[in-house]
N, C-alpha and C positions, 0 to 999 in steps of 0.2 A: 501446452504451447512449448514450443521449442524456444531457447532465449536465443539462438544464434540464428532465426528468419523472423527478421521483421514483417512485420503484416500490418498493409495497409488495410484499412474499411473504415465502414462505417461508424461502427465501432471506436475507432481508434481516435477517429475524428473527433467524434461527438465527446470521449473521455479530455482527448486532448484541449477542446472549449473547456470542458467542465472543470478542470485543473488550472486554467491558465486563470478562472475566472475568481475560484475557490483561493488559491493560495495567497494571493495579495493579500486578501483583506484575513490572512491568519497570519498572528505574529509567529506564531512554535514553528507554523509549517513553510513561512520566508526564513525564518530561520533555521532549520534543520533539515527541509528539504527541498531547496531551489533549486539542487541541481542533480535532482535525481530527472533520467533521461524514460519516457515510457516509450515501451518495444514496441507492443504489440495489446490488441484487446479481441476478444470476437464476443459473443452475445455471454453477459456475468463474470467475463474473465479479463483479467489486465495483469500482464508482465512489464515489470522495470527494471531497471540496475540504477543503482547509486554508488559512488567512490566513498568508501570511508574516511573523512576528513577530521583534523583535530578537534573541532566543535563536536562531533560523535562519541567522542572519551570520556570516559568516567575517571575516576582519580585509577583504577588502577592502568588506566593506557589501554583498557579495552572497549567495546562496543557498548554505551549507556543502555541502562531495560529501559530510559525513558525513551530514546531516538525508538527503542523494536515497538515500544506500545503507542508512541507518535504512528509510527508504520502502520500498524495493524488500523487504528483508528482513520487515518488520511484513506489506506487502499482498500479499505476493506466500504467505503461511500465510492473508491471510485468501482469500484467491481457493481456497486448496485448501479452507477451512472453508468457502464456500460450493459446494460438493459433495457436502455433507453430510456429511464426515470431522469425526468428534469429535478429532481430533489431527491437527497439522500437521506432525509432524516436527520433523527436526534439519537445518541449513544446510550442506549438501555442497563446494557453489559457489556465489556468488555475482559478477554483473560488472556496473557501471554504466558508462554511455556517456553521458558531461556533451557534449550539445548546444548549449544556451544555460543562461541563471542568472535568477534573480528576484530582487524587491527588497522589504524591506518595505513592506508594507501590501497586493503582490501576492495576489490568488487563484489558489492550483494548484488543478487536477485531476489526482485519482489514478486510472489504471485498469488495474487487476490481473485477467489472465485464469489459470486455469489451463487450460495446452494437452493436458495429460496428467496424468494419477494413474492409477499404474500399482498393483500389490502391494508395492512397494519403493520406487520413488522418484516424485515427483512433480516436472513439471517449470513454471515461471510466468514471464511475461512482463508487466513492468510499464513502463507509462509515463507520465509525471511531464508536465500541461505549462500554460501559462498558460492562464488563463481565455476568453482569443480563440482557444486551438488552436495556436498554438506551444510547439511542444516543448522540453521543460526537457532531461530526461535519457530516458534507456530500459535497463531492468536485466530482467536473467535471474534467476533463481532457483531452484536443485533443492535437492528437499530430499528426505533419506531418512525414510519416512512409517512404516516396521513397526519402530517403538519398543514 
């Protein structure tokens, strides 16, 4: 997915319900990602951006590995909601891979694919990176989907 053509579908829609409906009722994810904006989705894939804001800081003034393992965990349910699954599961495993870091006032792009949704588990691959295409981070995520 290109991050600079948005794309409407079905897709997009159905992720955009899915998120609007999901983050209220999480306290980490109204708080640390209200106002990430989603681009784009097509069938297991969802691109975002977010503004790095000072809530995003670690003590040293850069990008917390909690907001990139927040990320990977939020997009990587919405990559399986874009497949049309009304429920994303439960978090089996998760692993994030800190590359580089951002700074405030940076723009990341989020982009979350789902590589597999099976009957039981679904598996996601997400990556985190600045707005020129350097990579922040890259997280795994399975989740067990027959709740």
């Amino acid at each position: 997915m290109d991050s600079n053509e948005p794309v409407d579908s079905a897709e997009l829609a159905h992720v955009r319900s899915y998120w609007a409906n999901m983050w209220p009722n999480s306290p980490i994810y109204t708080f640390l990602l209200k106002d990430v904006d989603l681009i784009s989705a097509s069938h297991g894939k969802v691109l975002a951006k977010l503004k790095v804001e000072p809530v995003h800081m670690n003590s040293k003034g850069t990008l917390h590995g909690t907001v990139t393992a927040c990320i990977t965990d939020g997009f990587g349910g919405l990559a399986i909601a874009a497949t049309g699954a009304k429920n994303t599961g439960l978090s089996t495993d998760i692993h994030t891979t800190y590359v580089s870091t951002a700074k405030v006032g940076d723009i990341i792009i989020i982009e979350a694919t789902a590589s597999k949704v099976g009957r039981c588990l679904a598996f996601t691959n997400v990556e985190i990176r600045h707005e020129g295409g350097a990579v922040i981070t890259t997280g795994t995520h399975t989740k067990y989907i027959k709740v």
